[in-house]
N, CA, C and O atoms as CSV, one atom per row, in Angstrom:
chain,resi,resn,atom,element,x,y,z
A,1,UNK,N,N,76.519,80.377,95.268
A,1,UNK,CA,C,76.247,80.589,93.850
A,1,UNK,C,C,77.590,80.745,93.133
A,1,UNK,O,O,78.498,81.322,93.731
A,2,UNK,N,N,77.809,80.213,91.737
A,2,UNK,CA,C,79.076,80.291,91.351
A,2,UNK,C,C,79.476,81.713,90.951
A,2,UNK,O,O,78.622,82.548,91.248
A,3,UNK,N,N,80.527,82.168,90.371
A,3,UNK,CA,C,81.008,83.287,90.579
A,3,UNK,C,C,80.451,83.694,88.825
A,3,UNK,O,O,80.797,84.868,88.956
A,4,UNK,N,N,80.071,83.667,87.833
A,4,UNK,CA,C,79.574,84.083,87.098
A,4,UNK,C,C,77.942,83.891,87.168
A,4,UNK,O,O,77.452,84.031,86.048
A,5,UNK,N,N,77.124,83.651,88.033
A,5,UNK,CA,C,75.703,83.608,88.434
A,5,UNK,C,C,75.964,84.887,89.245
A,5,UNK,O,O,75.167,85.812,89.089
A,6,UNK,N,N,77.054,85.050,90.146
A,6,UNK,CA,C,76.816,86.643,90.937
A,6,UNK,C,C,77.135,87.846,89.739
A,6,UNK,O,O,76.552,88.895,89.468
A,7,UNK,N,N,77.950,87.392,89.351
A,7,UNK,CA,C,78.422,88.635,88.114
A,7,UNK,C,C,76.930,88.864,87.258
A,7,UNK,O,O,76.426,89.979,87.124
A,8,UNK,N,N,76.451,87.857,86.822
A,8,UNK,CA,C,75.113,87.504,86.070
A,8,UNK,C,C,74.155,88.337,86.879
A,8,UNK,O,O,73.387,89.045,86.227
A,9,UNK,N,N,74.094,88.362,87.869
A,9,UNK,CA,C,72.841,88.720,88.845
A,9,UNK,C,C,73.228,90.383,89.456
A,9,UNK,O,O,72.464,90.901,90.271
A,10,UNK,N,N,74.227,90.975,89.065
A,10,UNK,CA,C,74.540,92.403,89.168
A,10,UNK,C,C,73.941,92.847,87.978
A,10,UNK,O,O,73.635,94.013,88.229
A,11,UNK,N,N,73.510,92.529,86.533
A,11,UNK,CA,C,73.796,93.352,86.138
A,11,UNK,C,C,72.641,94.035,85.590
A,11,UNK,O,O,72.636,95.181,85.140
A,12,UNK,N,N,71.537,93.131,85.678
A,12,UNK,CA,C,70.068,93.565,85.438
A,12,UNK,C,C,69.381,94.579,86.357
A,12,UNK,O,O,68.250,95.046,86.222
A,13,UNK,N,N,70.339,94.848,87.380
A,13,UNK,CA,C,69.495,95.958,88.509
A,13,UNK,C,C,70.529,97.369,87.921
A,13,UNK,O,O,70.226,98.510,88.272
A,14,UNK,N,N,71.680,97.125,87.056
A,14,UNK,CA,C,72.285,98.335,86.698
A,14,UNK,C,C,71.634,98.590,84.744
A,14,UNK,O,O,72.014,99.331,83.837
A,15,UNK,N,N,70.797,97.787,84.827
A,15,UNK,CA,C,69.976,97.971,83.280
A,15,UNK,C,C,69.046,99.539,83.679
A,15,UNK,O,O,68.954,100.403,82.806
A,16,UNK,N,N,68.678,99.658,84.483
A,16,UNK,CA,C,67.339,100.642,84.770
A,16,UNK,C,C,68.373,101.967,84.596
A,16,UNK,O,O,68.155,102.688,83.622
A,17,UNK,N,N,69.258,102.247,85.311
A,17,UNK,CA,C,70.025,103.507,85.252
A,17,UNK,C,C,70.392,103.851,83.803
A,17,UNK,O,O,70.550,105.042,83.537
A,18,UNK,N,N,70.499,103.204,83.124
A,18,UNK,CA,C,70.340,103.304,81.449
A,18,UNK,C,C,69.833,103.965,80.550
A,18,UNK,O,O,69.108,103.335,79.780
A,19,UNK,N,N,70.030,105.578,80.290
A,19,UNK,CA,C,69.102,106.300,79.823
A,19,UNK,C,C,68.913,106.134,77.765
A,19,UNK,O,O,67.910,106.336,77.080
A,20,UNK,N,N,69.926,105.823,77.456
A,20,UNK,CA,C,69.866,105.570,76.122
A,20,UNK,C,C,69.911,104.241,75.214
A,20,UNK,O,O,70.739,103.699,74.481
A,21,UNK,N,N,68.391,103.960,75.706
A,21,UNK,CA,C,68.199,102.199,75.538
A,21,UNK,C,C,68.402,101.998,74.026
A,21,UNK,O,O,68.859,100.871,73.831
A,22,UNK,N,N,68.228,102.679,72.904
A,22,UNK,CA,C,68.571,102.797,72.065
A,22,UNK,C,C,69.450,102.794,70.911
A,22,UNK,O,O,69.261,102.696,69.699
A,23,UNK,N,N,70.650,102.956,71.788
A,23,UNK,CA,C,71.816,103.303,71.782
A,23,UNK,C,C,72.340,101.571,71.086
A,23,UNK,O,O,71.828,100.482,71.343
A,24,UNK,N,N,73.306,101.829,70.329
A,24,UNK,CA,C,74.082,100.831,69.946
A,24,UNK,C,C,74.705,99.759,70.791
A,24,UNK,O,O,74.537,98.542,70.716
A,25,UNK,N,N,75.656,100.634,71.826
A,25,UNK,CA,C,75.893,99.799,72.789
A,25,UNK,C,C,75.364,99.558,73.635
A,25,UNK,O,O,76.242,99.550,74.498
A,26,UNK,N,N,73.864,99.168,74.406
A,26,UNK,CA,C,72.929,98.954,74.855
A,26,UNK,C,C,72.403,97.687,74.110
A,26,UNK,O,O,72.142,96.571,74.559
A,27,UNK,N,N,72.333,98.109,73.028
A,27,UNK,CA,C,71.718,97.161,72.323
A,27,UNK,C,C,72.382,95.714,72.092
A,27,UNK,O,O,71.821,94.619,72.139
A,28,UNK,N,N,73.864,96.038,71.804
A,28,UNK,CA,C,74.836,95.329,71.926
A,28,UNK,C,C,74.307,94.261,73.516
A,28,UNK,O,O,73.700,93.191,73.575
A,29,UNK,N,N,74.819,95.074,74.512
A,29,UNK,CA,C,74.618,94.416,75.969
A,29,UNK,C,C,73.443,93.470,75.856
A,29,UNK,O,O,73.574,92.246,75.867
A,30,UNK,N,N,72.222,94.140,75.741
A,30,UNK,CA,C,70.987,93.538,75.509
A,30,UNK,C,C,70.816,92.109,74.845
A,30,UNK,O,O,70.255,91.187,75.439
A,31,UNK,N,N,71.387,91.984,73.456
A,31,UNK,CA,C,71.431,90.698,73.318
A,31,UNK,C,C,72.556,89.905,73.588
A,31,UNK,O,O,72.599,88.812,73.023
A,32,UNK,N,N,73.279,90.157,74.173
A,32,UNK,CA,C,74.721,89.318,74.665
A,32,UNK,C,C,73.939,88.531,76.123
A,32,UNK,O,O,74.138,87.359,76.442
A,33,UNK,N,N,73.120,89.408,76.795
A,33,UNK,CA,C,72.652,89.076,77.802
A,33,UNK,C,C,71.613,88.165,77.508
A,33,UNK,O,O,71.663,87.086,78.098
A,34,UNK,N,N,70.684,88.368,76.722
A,34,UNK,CA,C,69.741,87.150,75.928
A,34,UNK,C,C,70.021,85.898,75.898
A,34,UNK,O,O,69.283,84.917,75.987
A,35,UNK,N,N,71.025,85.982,75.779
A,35,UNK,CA,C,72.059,84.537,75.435
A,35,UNK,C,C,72.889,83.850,76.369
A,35,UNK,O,O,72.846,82.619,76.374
A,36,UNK,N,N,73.641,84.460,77.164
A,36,UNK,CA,C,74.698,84.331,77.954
A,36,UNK,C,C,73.451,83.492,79.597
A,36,UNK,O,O,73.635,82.299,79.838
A,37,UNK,N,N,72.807,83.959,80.115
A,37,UNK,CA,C,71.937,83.555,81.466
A,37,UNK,C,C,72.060,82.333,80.809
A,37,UNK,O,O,73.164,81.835,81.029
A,38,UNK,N,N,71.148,81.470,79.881
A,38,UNK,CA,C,70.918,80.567,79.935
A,38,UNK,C,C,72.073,79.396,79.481
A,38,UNK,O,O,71.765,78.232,79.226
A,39,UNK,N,N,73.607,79.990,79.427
A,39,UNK,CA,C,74.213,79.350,79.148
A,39,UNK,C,C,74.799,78.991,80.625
A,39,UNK,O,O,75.274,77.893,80.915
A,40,UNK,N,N,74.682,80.153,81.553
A,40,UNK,CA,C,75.378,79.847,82.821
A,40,UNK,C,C,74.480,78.913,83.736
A,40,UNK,O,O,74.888,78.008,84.464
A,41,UNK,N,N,73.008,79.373,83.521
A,41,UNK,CA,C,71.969,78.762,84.333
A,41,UNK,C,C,72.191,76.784,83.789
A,41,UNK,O,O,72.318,75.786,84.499
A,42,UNK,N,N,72.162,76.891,82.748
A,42,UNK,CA,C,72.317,75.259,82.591
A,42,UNK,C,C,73.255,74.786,83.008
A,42,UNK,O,O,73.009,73.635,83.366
A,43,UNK,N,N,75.027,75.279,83.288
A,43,UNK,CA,C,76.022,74.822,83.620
A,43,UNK,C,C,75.449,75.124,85.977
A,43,UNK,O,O,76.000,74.653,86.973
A,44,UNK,N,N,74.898,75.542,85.922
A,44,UNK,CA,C,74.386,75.449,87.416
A,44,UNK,C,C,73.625,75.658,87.317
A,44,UNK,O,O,73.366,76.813,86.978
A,45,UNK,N,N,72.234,74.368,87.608
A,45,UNK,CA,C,70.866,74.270,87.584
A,45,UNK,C,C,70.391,75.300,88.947
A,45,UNK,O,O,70.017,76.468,88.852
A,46,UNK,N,N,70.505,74.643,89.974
A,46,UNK,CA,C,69.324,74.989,90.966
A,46,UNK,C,C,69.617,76.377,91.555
A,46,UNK,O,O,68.841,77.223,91.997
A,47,UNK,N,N,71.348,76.373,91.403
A,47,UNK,CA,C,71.627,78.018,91.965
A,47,UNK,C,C,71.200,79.243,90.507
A,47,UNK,O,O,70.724,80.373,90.623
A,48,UNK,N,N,71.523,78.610,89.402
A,48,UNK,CA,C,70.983,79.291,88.254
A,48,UNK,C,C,69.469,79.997,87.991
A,48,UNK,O,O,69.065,81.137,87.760
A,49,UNK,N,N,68.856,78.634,88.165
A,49,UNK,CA,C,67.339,79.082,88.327
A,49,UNK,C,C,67.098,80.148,89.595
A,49,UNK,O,O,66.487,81.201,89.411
A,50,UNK,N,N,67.604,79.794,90.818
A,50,UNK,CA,C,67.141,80.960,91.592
A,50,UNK,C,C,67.343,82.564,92.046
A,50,UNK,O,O,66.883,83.379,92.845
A,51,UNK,N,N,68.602,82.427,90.715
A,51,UNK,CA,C,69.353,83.821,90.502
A,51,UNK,C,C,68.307,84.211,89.473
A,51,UNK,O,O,67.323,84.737,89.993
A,52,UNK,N,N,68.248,84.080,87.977
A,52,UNK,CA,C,66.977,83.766,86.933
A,52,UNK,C,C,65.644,84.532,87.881
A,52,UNK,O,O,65.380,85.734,87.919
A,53,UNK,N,N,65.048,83.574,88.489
A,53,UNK,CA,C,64.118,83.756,88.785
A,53,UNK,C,C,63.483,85.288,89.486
A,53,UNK,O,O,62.419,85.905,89.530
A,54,UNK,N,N,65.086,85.433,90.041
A,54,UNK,CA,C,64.475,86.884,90.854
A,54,UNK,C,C,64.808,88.218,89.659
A,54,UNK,O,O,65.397,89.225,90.054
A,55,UNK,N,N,64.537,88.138,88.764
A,55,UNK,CA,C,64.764,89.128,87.156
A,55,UNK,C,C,63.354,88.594,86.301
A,55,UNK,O,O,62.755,89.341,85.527
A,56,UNK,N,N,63.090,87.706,86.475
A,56,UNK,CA,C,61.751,87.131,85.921
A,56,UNK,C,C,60.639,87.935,85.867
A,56,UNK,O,O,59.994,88.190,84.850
A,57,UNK,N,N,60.382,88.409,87.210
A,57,UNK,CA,C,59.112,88.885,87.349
A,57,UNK,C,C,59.566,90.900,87.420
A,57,UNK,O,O,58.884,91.796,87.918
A,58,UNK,N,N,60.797,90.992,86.784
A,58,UNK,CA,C,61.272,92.592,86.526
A,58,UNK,C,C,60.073,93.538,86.243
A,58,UNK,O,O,59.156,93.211,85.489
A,59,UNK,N,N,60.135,94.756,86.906
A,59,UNK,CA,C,59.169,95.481,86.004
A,59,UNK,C,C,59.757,96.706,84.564
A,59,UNK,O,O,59.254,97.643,83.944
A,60,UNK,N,N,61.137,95.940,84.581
A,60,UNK,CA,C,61.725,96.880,83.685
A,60,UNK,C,C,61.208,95.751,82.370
A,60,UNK,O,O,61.144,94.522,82.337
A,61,UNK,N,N,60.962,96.579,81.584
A,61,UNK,CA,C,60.658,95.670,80.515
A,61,UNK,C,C,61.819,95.161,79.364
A,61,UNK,O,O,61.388,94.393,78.504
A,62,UNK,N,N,63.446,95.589,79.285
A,62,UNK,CA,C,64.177,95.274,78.627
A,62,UNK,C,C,64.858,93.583,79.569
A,62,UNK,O,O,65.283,92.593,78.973
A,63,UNK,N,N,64.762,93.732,81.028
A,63,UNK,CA,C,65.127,93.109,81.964
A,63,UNK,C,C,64.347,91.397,81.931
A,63,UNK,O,O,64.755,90.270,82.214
A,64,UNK,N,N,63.019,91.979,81.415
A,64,UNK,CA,C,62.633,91.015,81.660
A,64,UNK,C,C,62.459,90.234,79.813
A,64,UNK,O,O,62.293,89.020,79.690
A,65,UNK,N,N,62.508,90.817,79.045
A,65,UNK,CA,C,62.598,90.659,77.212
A,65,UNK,C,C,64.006,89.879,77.296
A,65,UNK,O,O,64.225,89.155,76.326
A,66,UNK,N,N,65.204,89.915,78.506
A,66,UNK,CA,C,66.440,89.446,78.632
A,66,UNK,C,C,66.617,87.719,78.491
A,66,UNK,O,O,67.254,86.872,77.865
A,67,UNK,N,N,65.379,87.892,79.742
A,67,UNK,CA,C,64.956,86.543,81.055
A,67,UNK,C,C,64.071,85.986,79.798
A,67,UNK,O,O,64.732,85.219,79.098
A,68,UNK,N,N,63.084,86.139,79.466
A,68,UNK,CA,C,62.029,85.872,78.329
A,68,UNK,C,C,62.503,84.750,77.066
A,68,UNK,O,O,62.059,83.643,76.763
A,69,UNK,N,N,63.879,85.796,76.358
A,69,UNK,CA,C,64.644,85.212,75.055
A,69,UNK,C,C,65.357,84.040,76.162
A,69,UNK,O,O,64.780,82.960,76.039
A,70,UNK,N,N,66.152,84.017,76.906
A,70,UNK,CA,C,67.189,83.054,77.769
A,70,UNK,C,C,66.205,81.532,77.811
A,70,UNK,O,O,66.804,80.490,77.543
A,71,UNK,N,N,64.946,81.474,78.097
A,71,UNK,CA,C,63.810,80.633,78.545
A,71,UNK,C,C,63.854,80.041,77.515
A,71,UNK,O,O,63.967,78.816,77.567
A,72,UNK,N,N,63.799,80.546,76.548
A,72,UNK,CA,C,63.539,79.823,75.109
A,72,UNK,C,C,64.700,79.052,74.468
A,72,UNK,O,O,64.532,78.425,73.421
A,73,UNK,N,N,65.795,79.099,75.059
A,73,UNK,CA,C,67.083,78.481,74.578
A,73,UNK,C,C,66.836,77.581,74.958
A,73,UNK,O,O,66.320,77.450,76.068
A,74,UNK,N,N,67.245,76.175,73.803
A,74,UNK,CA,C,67.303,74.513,73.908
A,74,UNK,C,C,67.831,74.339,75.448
A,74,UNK,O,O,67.235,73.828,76.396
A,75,UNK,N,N,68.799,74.775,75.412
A,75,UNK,CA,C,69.638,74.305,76.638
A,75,UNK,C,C,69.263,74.523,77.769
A,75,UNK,O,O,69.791,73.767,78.585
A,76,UNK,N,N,68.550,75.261,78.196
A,76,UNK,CA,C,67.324,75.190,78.992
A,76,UNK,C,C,66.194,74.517,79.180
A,76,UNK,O,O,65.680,73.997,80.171
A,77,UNK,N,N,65.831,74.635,77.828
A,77,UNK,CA,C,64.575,73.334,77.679
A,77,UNK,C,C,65.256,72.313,77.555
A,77,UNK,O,O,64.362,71.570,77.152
A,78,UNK,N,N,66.124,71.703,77.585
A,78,UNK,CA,C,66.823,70.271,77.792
A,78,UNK,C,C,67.470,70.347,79.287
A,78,UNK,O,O,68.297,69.438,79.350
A,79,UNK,N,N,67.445,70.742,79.956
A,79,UNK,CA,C,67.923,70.244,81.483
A,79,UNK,C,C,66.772,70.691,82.309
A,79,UNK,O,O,66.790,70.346,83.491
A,80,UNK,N,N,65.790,71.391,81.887
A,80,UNK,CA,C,64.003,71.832,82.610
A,80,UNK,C,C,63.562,72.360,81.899
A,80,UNK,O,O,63.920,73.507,81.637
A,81,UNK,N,N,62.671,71.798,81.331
A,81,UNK,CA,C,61.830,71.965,80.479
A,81,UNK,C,C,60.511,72.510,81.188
A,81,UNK,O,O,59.978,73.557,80.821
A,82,UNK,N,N,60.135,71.906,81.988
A,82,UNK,CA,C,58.685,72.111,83.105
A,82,UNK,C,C,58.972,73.590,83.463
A,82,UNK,O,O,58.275,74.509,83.032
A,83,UNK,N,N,60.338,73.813,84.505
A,83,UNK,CA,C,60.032,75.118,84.893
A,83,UNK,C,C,60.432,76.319,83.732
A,83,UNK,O,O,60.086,77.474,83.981
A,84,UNK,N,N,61.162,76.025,82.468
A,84,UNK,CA,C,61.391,77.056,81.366
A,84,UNK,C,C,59.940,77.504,80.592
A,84,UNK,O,O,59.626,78.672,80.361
A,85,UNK,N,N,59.018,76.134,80.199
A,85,UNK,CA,C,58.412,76.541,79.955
A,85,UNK,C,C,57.165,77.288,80.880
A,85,UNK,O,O,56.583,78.252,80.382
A,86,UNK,N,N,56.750,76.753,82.371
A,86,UNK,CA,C,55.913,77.099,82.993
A,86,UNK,C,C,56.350,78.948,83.575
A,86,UNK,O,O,55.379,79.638,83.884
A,87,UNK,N,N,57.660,79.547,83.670
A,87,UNK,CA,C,57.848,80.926,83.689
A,87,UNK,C,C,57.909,81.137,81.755
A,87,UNK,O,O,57.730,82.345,81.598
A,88,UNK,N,N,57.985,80.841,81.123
A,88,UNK,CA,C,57.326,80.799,79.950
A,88,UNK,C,C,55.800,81.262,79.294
A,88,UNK,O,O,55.621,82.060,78.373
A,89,UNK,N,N,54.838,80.555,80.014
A,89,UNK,CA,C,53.625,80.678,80.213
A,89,UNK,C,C,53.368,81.497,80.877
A,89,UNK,O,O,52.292,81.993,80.544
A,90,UNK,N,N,53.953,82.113,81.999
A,90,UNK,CA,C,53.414,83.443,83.197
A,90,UNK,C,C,54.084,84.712,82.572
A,90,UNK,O,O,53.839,85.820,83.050
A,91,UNK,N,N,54.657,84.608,81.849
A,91,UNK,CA,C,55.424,85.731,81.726
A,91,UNK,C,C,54.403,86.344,80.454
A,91,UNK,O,O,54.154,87.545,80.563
A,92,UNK,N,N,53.852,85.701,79.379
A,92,UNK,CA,C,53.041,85.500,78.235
A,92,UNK,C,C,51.498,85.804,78.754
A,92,UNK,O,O,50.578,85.903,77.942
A,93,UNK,N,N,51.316,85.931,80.054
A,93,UNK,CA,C,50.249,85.621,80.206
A,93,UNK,C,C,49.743,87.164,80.975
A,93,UNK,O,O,48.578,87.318,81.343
């Protein structure tokens, strides 16, 4: 996996220890992270998706609102469209 998919994939299991979700800089993190997965996941498809995937089914709910917004970026739906939108649909469902 490339070396910003591992950096990528640390950091959603250190989201839960997070007591002040509220918080400015949280919030900050929160949408930087929204954005940023699906820019790395498209520059590496298949190792991308299977880093992605294991945050998908999170039971933290900011973790997975992360994975959720990332799905919906063009650039995702232009290099897989099938599997963005089909964890799209499960996640909604």
């Amino acid at each position: 996996m490339e070396r910003v998919l591992r950096i990528l994939d640390h950091i959603p299991a250190s989201l839960s220890g997070i007591q002040e979700r509220r918080a400015e800089p949280f919030q900050v993190l929160r949408k930087g992270l929204a954005y940023c997965w699906s820019v790395a996941v498209a520059a590496h498809l298949e190792a991308g998706k299977k880093a992605m995937e294991r945050w998908l089914t999170s039971q933290d709910p900011d973790v997975r609102w992360i994975m959720k917004e990332n799905l919906k970026k063009n650039r995702l739906l232009r290099v897989d469209s099938d599997w963005a939108t089909t964890w799209l649909t499960r996640l909604q469902a």
